[in-house]
C-alpha positions, 0 to 999 in steps of 0.5 A: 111054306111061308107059314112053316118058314115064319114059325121055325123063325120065330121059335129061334130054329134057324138051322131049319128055317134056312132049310126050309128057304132053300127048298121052297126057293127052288119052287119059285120063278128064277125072276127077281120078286118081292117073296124072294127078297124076304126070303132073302132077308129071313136067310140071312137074319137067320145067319146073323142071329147065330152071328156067323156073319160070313154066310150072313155076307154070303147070301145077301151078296149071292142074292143082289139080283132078287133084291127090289129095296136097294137101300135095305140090302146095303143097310144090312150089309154095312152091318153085317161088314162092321160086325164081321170087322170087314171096316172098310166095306162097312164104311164104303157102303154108308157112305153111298147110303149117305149120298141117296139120303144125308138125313137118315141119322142111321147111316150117320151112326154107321161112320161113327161106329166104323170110326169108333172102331177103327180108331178106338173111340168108346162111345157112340155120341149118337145114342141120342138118336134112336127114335125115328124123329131125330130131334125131339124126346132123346135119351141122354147120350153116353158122351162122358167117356170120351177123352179130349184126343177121341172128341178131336176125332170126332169132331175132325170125321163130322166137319168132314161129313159136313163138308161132304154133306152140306145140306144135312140137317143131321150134322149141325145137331151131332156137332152141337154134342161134340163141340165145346167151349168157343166153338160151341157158342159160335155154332149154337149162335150161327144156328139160333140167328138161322132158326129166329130169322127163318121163324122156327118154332120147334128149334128149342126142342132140337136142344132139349136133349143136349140141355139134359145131357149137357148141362153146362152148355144151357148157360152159354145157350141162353147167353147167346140166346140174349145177346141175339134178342138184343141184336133183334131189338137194335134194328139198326145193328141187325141190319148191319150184321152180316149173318142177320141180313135175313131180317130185313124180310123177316120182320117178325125175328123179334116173335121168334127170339122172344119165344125161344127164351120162353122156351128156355125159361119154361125148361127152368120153371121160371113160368113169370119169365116165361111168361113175360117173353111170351106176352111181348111177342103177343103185343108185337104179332097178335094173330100167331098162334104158335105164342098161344100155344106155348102159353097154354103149355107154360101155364099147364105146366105151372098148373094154371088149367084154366089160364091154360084152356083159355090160351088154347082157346085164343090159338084154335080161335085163330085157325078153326080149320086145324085139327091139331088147334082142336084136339089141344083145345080139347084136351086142355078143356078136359084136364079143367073138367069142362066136359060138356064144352070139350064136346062141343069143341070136338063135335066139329071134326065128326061127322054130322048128324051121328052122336059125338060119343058113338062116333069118337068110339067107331074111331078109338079114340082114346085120346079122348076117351081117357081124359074125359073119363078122368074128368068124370071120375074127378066130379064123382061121376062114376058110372060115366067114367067107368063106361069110357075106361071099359070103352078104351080097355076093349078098343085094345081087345079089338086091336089084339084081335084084329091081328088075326085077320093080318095073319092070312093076309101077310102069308099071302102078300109075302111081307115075312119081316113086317109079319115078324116086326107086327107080332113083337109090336102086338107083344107090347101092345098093353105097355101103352099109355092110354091101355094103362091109364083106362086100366088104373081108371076102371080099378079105381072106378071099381074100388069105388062102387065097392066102397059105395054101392051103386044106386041109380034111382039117387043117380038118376035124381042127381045126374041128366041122363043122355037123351036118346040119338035121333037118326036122320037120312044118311047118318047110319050108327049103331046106338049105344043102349048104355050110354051113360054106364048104368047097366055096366055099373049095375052088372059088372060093377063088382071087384071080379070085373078087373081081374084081366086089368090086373092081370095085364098092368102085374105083367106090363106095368110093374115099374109104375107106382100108381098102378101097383099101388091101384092094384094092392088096394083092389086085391086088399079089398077083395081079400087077395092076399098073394096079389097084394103081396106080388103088387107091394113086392113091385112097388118097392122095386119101382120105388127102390126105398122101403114102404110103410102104412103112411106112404101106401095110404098115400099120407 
């Protein structure tokens, strides 16, 4: 039954999935469940795909009784009322929402666009927040089409949630976007005094959207940003400031500030700046480990990898108990092509007596996998960095195939709209980042042994070969008969191996240059005419200017 019901939903045939709802409802006990709540849910989306938003309403209020996640039911329904113009409804219900959680920043877009409609405002100032993680990576919001009279409208219905709501930590960064002028600076002043004597470290990343959004805000950012590491130099004035009492028991306020300003000097590309400010904070607190950190990053991000690695060194030499520190350090010691100590430096959160390699591929880790095979493909070793494209390209072969064991599984536990929401996030599963890395890697990898045969006897007078695992008591693996790529090298070494790579990065990758670009050179050596024209075709698309022999030769 729950099969028939998910097959007729997902080929949009609504009509007969409610059908279905309805008499495999009649089968099951009268007592709320988890089965008839999804039935629920599926029912009603069924409804509201076809927009008829009066029946969408009808079931999920007639089935109140069958619902065990409360505040899913009424995220629906304030929805469904909004889009049904029933405002009032809609607004009554995120606000109880809003009551239970004043975080969610969900319920907060629900206000503004009852309010957006209600009073004809025609942008959403929440657009910023899509993602689940409201405060880092936002898109610029569309705040330019608001007049003075609809920004006061705004401004009024946040104050208000604000002082309905005084503990949301959401509010404070929605207003930072609709405040301006004198406002804006004692606000944003008021919450960097709050983030420098808390020791907040991530605060500048809560502004970065409204930096890219906002330009001419970053000025007065950074303005106020000075004025407040002045107010931390001069003790004695930052103690007789009634909004900095809170230095007395922080005597480190002076770390924050300076890492803040680094922050936004690094936001600038102003690196000796950045790293000046940095430098002071290390002299003033040498065991924080936050300062390394950014250090690291601001060198990377001058293209300094060595300095780089060596400031991740410094920071996970602090705190060899945090594997984020670990994993950073890795990562920087491969970007600067220290394979062999990145190894090392990983080998501590594997497990003992098993092999590095085999290990961090039993745990897919591709976070690993990629840049060491980039770093063995930047030395020349291409046998080692095909081996670890083909490693990650077949985790995500395993990860699509894995999928069918859910299915089964998912039909028997009843969770129909996780089912729904698993199959679209598999549709996308090749737009991954780490897919099409190792997916360029293994068809530049292949470009490469076309243009230069393999020749493993001069590889094995050049190159140290791994040395067979030893196995102790307890340590149970599987050994990899392959470990340094030799024999894939030797037999799927030719141009046909990438044919499935290029088949996922024409579907999946079209507006990445470099991988339409990788593609055209693969099909130009195989003589595939149609491929390097599809491959061209994207290419200008994705560089929306016109292509020539200089530039796809990379001059």
């Amino acid at each position: 039954w729950l099969g028939f019901i998910m097959g007729a939903y997902l080929d949009n045939k609504f009509d007969l999935c409610v059908d279905i709802i309805t008499t495999f409802r009649e089968t099951l006990d009268a007592k709320p469940s988890y089965c008839r709540q999804e039935l629920l849910f599926i029912e009603s989306d069924c409804y509201a795909r076809k927009k008829d938003w009066p029946n969408a309403i009808r079931v999920l209020e007639k089935g109140m009784g069958d619902i065990l996640d409360e505040s899913r039911a009424k995220e629906t329904l304030a929805r469904d009322y909004g889009y049904s113009n029933q405002l009032k409804k809609s607004e009554a219900l995120w606000r109880e929402l809003l009551s239970e959680n004043c975080d969610n920043v969900l319920y907060f877009r629900g206000i503004e666009w009852y309010a957006r409609w209600s009073r004809i405002i025609p942008s959403c100032l929440l657009q910023c927040f899509d993602r689940f993680d409201a405060f880092t990576g936002n898109e610029t919001p569309s705040t330019g089409a608001c007049s003075p009279e609809q920004r006061a409208l705004l401004l009024s219905c946040y104050l208000a949630l604000q002082q309905e709501f005084p503990r949301s930590l959401v509010v404070p960064q929605i207003l930072l976007y609709v405040l301006e002028g004198a406002d804006f600076e004692a606000r944003v002043a008021s919450e960097l005094r709050r983030a420098v004597h808390k020791g907040i470290p991530s605060f500048f990343n809560t502004l970065k959207p409204l930096c890219r959004a906002q330009p001419d805000k970053f000025a007065v950012i950074k303005r106020v940003a000075v004025e407040v590491m002045e107010e931390v130099e001069e003790v004695e004035e930052v103690k007789e400031s009634e909004e900095a009492k809170e230095s007395e028991s922080d005597p480190v306020a002076f770390v924050w500030a300076s890492l803040f300003l680094a922050q936004m000097a690094d936001f600038e590309h102003r690196t000796q700046e950045a790293l000046a400010y940095l430098e002071k904070a290390i002299a003033h607190t040498p065991t924080c480990y936050d300062l390394y950190v950014y250090k690291a990053k601001v060198l990377r991000h001058a293209g300094a990898l060595l300095s780089s690695a060596e400031a991740m060194r410094r920071a996970s030499a602090l705190d060899l108990a945090d594997r984020y520190m670990n994993t950073g350090l890795t990562k920087s010691l491969l970007r600067c092509g220290a394979i062999e100590e990145a190894d090392r430096t990983v080998s501590y959160w594997v497990r003992r007596d098993v092999p590095n390699r085999i290990e961090l591929s039993l745990l897919q880790a591709c976070w690993f996998e990629v840049p060491c095979a980039d770093a063995y493909f930047r030395r020349g070793d291409v046998p080692h960095a095909y081996k670890l494209y083909s490693t990650v390209l077949s985790h995500f072969t395993t990860f699509v195939q894995d999928q069918f064991d859910f299915h089964g599984y998912v039909l028997r536990k009843s969770v129909l709209t996780t089912y729904y929401d698993f199959l679209h996030s598999m549709a996308q599963v090749y737009r991954d980042r780490y897919y099409r890395r190792a997916a360029i890697g293994a068809l530049k990898c292949l470009i490469a042994l076309h243009d230069h045969p393999f020749d493993e006897a001069a590889y094995k007078q050049t190159h140290a070969l791994t040395p067979a695992p030893v196995h102790k008591k307890g340590a149970e693996f599987t050994d990899d008969k392959d470990a340094d790529g030799l024999v894939l090298c030797a037999k799927q070494g030719s141009l046909d191996a990438g044919n499935e790579a290029v088949m996922e990065l024409m579907l999946y990758a079209k507006e990445d240059e470099e991988a339409m670009k990788t593609v055209f050179e693969w099909a130009s050596r195989k003589g595939d005419a149609k491929r390097c024209e599809e491959a061209l075709q994207n290419l200008r698309e994705a560089c929306h200017r016109p292509l020539d022999a200089a530039y796809l030769e990379g001059k």
